[in-house]
C-alpha atoms as one frame of an Amber mdcrd trajectory, in Angstrom:
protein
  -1.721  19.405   4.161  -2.039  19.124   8.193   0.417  18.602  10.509   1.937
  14.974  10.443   1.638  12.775  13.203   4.736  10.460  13.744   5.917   7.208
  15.457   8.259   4.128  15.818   8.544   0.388  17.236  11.226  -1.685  16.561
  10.277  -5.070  14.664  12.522  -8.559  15.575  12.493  -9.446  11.893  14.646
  -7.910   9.113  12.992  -4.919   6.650  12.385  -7.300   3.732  10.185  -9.466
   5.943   8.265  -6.207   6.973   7.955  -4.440   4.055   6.535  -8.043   2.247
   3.757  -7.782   5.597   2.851  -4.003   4.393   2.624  -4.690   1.155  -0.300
  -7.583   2.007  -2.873  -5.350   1.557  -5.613  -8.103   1.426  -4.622  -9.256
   4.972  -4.925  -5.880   6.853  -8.237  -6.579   7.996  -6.549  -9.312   9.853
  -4.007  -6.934  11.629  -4.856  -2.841  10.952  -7.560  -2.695  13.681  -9.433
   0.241  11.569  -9.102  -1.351   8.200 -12.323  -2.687   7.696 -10.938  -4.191
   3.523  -8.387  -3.058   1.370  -8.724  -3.773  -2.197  -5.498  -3.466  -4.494
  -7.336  -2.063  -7.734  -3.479  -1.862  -9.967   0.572  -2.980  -8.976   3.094
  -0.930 -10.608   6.341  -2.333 -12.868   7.784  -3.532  -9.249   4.714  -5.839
  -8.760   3.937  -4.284  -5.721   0.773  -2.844  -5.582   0.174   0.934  -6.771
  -3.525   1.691  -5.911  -5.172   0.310  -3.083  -9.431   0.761  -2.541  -9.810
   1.397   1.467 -12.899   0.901   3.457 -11.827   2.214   6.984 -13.877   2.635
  10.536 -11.540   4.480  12.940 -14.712   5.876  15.103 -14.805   9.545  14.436
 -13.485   8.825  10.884 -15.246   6.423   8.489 -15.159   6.513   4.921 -13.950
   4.743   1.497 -11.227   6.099  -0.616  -8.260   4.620  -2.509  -4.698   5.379
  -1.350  -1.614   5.639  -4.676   1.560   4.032  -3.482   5.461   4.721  -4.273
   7.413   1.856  -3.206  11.513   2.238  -2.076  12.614  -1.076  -1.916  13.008
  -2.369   1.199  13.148   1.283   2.849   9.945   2.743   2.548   6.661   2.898
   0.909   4.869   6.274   0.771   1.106   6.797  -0.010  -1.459   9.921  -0.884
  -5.348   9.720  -1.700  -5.910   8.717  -5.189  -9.512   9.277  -5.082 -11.156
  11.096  -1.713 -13.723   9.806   0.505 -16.863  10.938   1.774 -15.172  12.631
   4.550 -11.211  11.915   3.732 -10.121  14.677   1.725  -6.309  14.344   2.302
  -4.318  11.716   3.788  -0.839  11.066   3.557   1.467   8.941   4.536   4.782
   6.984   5.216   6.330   3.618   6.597  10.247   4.328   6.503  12.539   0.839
   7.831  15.756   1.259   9.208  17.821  -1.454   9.614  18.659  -1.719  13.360
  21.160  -4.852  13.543  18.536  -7.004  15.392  15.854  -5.572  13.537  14.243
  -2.826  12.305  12.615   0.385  13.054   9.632   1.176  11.545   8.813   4.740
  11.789   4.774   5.682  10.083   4.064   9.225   9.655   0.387  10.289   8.752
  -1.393  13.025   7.444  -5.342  13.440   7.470  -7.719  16.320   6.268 -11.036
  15.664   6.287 -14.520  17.593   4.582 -15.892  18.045   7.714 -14.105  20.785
  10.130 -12.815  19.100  13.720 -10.743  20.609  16.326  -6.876  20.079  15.126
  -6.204  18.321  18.868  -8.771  15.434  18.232  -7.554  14.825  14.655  -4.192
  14.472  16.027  -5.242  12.065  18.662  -7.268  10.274  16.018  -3.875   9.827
  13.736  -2.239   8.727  16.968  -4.820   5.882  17.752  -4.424   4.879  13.649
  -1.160   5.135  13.768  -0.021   3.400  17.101  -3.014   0.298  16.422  -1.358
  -0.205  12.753   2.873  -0.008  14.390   1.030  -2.835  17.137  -0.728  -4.302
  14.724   2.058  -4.868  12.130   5.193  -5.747  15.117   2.671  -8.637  16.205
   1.723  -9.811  12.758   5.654  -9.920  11.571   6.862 -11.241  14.568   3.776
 -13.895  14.768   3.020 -13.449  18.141
């Protein structure tokens, strides 16, 4: 697997209000600028859903695949391809919450290897724009703003 890309934002809401927003995989559309619909195909003994059917447009990486989830309570959810995409051949990932006293940090680290070959620099700045659009994304959907 590539080299992970990692970053944080502090939410004003506490991490069971968080991790209820990324676990609402049918309203990412609404919020995940590159989710284009997010299908949750099974939910494990938790109720929380365990395989999730992507269609994503992030520009220079497009493609359908379906993500398997392993949920930590209210700590962290982690995530690996299930079932690879036309061009997404690895991707891997993590929300971790910390508790912060006035809220919580929510720290995403991501993982992508694709079929085709691209330079290593642009498929880090790729999982940066992915990554910083979904921390945005989420912060403004939890806090409502």
């Amino acid at each position: 697997m590539a080299d992970r890309t990692t970053s944080s934002i502090t939410i004003g809401a506490d991490r069971s209000t968080v991790i209820t927003v990324i676990a609402d995989f049918a309203s990412y559309p609404e919020w995940a600028g590159q989710v284009k619909s997010a299908q949750v195909l099974s939910t494990g003994e938790d109720g929380r859903p365990a395989m999730v059917r992507f269609t994503l447009d992030a520009g220079i990486i497009s493609d359908e695949y379906t993500l398997g989830y392993t949920w930590n309570g209210e700590e962290s959810v982690a995530w690996k391809v299930a079932e690879e995409g036309k061009m997404v051949s690895g991707l891997t990932g993590s929300y971790r919450l910390a508790d912060t006293g006035d809220g919580t940090e929510v720290t995403y680290e991501l993982a992508v290897d694709l079929k085709v070959p691209m330079i290593g620099m642009i498929k880090r700045k790729a999982e940066k724009v992915i990554i910083d659009t979904a921390l945005k994304g989420l912060k403004k959907r939890v806090e409502g703003s």
